[in-house]
ZAMARGU-4260 file (C-alpha; in steps of 0.2 Angstrom, whole numbers, plus 5000, padded with zeros to 4 digits):
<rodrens>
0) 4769/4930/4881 | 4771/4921/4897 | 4782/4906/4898 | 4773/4890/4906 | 4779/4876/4916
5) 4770/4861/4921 | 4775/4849/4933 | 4767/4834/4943 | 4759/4842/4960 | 4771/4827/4970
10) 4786/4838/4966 | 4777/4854/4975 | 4776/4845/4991 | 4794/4840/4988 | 4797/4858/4986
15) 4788/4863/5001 | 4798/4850/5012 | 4812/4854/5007 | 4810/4872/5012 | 4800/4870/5030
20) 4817/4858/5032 | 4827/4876/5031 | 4842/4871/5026 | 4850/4877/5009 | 4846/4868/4993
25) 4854/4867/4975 | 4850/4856/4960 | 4847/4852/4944 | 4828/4854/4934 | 4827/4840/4923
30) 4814/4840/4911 | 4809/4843/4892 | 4807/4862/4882 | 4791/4861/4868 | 4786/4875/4860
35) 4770/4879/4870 | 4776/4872/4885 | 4791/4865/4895 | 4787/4849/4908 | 4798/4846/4923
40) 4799/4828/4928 | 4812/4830/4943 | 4823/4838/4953 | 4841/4835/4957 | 4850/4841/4970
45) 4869/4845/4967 | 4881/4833/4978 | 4893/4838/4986 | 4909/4835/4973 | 4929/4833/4980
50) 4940/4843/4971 | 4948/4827/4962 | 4930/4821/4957 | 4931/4840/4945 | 4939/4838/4926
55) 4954/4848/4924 | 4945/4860/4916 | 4934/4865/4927 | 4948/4862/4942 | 4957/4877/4933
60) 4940/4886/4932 | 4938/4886/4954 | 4947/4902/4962 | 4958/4899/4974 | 4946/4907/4986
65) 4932/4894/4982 | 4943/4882/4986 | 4946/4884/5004 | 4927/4888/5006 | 4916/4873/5015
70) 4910/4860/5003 | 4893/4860/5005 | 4887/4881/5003 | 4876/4887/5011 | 4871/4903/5002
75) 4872/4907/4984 | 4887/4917/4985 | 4896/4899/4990 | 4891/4889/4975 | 4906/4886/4964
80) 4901/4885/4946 | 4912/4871/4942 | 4902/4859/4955 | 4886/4864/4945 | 4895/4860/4927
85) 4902/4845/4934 | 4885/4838/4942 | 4877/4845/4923 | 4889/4833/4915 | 4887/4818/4924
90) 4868/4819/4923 | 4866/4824/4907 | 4873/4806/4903 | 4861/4799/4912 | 4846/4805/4904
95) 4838/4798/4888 | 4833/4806/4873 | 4821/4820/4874 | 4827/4823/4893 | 4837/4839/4897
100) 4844/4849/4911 | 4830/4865/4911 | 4839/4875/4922 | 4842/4873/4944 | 4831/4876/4958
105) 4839/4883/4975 | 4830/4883/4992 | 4838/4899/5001 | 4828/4915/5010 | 4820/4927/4999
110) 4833/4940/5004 | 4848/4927/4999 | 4839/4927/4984 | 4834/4944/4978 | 4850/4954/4980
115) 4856/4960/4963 | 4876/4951/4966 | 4865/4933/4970 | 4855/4936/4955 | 4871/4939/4943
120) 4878/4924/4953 | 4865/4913/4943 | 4865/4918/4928 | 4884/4913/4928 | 4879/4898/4934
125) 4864/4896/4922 | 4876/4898/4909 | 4890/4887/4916 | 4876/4873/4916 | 4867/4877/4897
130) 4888/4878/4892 | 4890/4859/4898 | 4875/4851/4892 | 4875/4857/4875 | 4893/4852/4877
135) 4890/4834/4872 | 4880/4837/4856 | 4894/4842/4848 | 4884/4859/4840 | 4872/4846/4830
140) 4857/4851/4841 | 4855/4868/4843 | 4849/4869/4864 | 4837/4882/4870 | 4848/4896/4878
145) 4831/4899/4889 | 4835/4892/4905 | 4823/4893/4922 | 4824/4897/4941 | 4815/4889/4952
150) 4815/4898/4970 | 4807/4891/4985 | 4809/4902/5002 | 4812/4895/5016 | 4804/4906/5026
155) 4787/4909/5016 | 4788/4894/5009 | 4783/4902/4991 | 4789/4895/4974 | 4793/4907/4962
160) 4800/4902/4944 | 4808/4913/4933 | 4815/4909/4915 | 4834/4920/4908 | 4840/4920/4890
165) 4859/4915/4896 | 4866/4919/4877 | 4879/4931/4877 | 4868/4943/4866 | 4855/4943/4876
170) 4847/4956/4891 | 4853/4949/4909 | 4833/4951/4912 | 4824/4937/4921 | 4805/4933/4916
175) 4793/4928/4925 | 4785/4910/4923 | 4769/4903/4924 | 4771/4886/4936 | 4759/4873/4936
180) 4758/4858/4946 | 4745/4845/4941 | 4741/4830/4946 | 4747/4817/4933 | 4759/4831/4927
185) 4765/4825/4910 | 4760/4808/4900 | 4776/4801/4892 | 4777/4791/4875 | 4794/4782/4875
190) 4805/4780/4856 | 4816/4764/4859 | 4828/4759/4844 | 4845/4751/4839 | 4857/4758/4828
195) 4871/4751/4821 | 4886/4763/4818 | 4904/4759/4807 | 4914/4772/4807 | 4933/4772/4802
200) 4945/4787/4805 | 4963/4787/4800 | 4974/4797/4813 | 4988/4810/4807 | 5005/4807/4807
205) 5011/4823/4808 | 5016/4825/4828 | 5000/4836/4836 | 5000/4844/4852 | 4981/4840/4852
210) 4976/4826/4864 | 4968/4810/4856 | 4952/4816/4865 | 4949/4832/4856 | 4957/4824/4839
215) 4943/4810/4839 | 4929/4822/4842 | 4932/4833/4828 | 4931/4817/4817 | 4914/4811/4826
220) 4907/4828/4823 | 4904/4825/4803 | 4895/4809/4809 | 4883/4818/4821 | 4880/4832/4805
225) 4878/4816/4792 | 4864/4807/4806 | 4851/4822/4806 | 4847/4820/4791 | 4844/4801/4791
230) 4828/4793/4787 | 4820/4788/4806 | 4806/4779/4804 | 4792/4774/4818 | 4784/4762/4817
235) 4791/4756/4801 | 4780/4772/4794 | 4786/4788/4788 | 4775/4802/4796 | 4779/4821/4792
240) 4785/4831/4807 | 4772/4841/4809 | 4759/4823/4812 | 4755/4822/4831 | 4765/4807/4836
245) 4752/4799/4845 | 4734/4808/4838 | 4723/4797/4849 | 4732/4802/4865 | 4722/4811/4881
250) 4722/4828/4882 | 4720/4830/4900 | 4729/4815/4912 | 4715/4802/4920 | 4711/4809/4939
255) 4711/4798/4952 | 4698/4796/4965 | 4705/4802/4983 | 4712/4818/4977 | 4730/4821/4980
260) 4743/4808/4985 | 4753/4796/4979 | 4747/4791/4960 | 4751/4773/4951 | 4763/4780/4937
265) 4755/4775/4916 | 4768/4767/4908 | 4772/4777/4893 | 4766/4771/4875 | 4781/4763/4866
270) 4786/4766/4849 | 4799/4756/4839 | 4811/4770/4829 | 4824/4764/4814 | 4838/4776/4811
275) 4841/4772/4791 | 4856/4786/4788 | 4858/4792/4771 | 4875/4788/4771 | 4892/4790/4783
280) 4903/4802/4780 | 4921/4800/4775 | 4934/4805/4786 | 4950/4812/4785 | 4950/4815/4768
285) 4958/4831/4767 | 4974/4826/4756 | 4983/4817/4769 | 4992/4801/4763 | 5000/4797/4777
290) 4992/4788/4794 | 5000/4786/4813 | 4986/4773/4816 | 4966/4772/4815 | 4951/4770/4824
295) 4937/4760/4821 | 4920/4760/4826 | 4907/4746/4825 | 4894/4741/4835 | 4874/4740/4838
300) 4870/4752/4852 | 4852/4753/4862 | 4841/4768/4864 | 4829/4777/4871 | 4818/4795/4870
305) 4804/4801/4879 | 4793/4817/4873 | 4774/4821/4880 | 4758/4815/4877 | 4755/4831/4864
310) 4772/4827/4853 | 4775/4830/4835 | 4784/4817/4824 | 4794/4832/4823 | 4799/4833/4843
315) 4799/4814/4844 | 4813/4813/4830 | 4823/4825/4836 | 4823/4816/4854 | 4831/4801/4846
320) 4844/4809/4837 | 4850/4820/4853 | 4849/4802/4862 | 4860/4793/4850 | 4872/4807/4847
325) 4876/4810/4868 | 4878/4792/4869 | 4893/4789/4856 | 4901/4804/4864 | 4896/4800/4881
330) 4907/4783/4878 | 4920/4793/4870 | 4922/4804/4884 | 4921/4792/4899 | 4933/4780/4888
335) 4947/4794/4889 | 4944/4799/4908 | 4948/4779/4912 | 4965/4780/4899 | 4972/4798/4912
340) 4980/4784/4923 | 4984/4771/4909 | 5006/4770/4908 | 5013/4768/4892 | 5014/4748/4885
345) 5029/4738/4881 | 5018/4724/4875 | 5017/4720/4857 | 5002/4714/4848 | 4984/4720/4851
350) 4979/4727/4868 | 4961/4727/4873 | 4951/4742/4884 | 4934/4736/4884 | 4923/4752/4886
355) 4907/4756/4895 | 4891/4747/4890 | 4873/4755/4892 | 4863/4750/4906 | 4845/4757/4907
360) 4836/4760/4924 | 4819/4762/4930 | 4807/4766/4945 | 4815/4776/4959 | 4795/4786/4958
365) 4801/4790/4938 | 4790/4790/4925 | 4805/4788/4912 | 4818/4779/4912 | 4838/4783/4915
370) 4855/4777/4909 | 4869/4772/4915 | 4886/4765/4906 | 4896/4752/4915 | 4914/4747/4913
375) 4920/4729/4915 | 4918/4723/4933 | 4904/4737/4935 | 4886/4730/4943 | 4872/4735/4942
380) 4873/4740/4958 | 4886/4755/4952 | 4871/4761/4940 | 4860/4762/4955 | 4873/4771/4966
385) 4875/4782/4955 | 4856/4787/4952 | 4856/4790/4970 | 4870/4801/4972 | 4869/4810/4955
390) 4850/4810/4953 | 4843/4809/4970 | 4834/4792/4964 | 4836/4775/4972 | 4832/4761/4960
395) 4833/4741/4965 | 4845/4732/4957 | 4829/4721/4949 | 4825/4738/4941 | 4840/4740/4931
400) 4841/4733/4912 | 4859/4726/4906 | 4852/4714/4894 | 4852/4725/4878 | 4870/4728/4876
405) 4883/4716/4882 | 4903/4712/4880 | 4909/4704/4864 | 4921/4690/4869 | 4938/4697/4868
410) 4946/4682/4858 | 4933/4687/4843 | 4939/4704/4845 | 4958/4700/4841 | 4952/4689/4827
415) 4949/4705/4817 | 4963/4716/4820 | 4973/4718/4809 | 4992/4715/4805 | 5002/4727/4792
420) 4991/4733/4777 | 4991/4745/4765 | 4974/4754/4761 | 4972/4763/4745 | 4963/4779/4745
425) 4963/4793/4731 | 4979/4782/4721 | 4990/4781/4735 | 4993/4770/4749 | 4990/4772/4768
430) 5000/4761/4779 | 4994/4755/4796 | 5010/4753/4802 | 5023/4739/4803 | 5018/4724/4813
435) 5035/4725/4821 | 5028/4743/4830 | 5022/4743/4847 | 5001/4744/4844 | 4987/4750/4856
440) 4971/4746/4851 | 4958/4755/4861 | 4938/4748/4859 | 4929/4761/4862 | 4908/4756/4861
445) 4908/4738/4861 | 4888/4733/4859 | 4878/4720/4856 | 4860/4722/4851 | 4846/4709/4846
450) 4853/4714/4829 | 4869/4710/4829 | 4887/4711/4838 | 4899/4726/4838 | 4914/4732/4842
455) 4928/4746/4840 | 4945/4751/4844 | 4961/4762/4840 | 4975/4759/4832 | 4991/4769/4836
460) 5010/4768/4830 | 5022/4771/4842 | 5026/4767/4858 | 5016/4780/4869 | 4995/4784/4869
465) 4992/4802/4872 | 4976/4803/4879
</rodrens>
């Protein structure tokens, strides 16, 4: 059975500049995978990325001979997979739930295309991109390994789209797609919730050569199993999966008068979603007695999740829980790149990294919305900069929501950190550490919601953070 893709008959004519422009094109397709369909809702063009700008992961991952190559390629044989995984996992924090990378378009002559080392070329890269984005969901969410290409020729001007298992088990056979570009494209329904997290992990105190980072994630991970089986409700109701989420929506978008050309967007329906989790995991319970230090994690975060007009409860659910999952680690992750340059303290007493917040962002010729997370000092102009040069998008700075979560004030914060304790677990006692030790607290995702304030942070003994 033929794979089909639709998209909104705007993003052709992009297409087709694009190639009469003749220059060399890579990016990103973000959209959403169903079962009978997949819907592309914009295309993203690849920056071009400084080597500092790369993790050092994937820095390690350039050969030396990319590196000396010019920035911006201009073929396929001058991509460097590392740009493309780095672009994937700035984006990927950006969408909402129910949003994914697709797979990547290029703009390149047919014969650039076609040859057989150009086609291995991108299925490496496919691969590299499907690696990173499933990444961040920490193997709760198990992503389609089915990626697409998109192909536009610069000479012909023809769009060709072609679908590839990347999984290592699979053929390196592409397939070919059936694309569609309508007018309207695809009708969004938007899931918007709150959820309120509280999660306490006790870190070892045995010396580890693995970096806080890592450490943290593999005590976030029985979290992210715990929330997919939580109770979500929509609408304060309790449909089964296999409901339509919206059984009175259109089955074909309204037409406009005029034919083709610029289309007022329909604002998608809303729904209000309620996480209720069944309950949250213990950590760290494997015998030890002993603590270094802990982590706590409190706060009421926003979200959102977008599916198509033809959803299941099913689909609509499982947006939401991808959402809320990439944004505890997203904070995580962007929290520890800001501590590389932090120097070890010789202060006593509680010290305070504030981390990002969630910002949300609309327009930009969208018909979902975006997110961003800023850091103390950040504007909404950074969220906007950075849908330009990440996403190709330029929204206003009016267009950008920062209202939903906000600081806590840092005085309240110090209020409940605590001194020396002891906590009893299994019979035994776990200390905290003495109050004469040098302590680094670290919040982590400070939120506040219209249902309540948050906040988090790390507690370390010793006198140096490894991050």
């Amino acid at each position: 059975m033929v794979k089909t893709i639709v998209a909104e008959d705007s993003l052709q004519d992009k297409l087709t500049s694009l190639a009469k422009n003749g220059a060399f094109q890579i990016g990103l397709l973000i959209g959403q995978c169903s079962p009978e369909k997949d819907f592309i809702a914009h295309l993203a063009p690849t920056p071009t990325i400084d080597e500092g700008d790369l993790s050092s992961e994937e820095d390690e991952a350039v050969p030396k001979s990319d590196q000396i190559r010019s920035k911006a390629p201009d073929s396929i044989a001058k991509i460097v997979d590392a740009v493309l995984a780095q672009h994937t996992r700035q984006v990927v924090r950006m969408l909402p739930g129910g949003l994914d990378i697709i797979g990547i378009y290029v703009v390149t002559p047919q014969s650039d295309f076609s040859s057989s080392a150009n086609q291995s070329k991108l299925r490496s890269i496919l691969g590299a991109v499907h690696r990173t984005a499933s990444k961040i969901l920490l193997g709760t969410v198990e992503s389609t390994a089915e990626k697409c290409i998109l192909h536009v020729c610069t000479q012909t001007l023809k769009i060709v789209c072609k679908s590839q298992d990347v999984s290592t088990t699979a053929p390196s056979i592409m397939s070919t797609v059936d694309l569609k570009f309508q007018r309207g494209g695809v009708r969004w329904q938007q899931l918007s919730y709150k959820y309120n997290i509280n999660l306490n992990f006790w870190l070892p105190k045995d010396k580890s050569t693995q970096s806080l980072y890592k450490m943290v994630l593999t005590y976030i991970k029985p979290w992210a199993d715990s929330v997919s089986s939580s109770l979500i409700l929509i609408d304060s109701e309790l449909p089964d999966d296999s409901d339509l989420l919206d059984p009175d929506a259109e089955e074909k978008p309204t037409k406009k008068k005029g034919g083709r050309g610029v289309m007022e967007l329909t604002p998608p329906k809303v729904f209000n979603v309620e996480i209720l989790d069944s309950c949250v995991p213990s950590t760290n319970s494997d015998g030890k007695l002993e603590s270094s230090g802990s982590l706590r994690l409190i706060g009421a975060l926003a979200g959102l999740a977008f599916v198509h007009s033809k959803a299941t409860v099913g689909e609509a659910r499982a947006a939401v829980l991808v959402d809320l999952v990439r944004s505890v680690v997203s904070r995580w992750e962007m929290h520890c790149d800001s501590l590389i340059e932090e120097p070890p303290s010789h202060l006593i007493g509680p010290i305070i990294h504030e981390p990002p917040r969630r910002v949300f962002l609309e327009g930009g010729g969208l018909p979902v919305s975006l997110c961003d997370y800023l850091f103390p000092g950040d504007t909404s102009a950074d969220a906007c900069q950075s849908a330009q040069e990440l996403l190709g998008v330029k929204v206003r700075d009016e267009h950008v929501d920062d209202t939903l979560e906000t600081f806590k004030e840092v005085e309240t914060i110090e209020d409940v950190v605590p001194g020396e304790e002891e906590i009893h677990e299994h019979g035994s006692t776990i200390r905290s550490g003495p109050a004469s030790c040098p302590i680094a607290y670290v919040m982590l995702a400070v939120a506040v919601g219209i249902v309540g304030l948050g906040l988090s942070y790390v507690t370390l003994q010793g006198d140096k953070m490894v991050t």
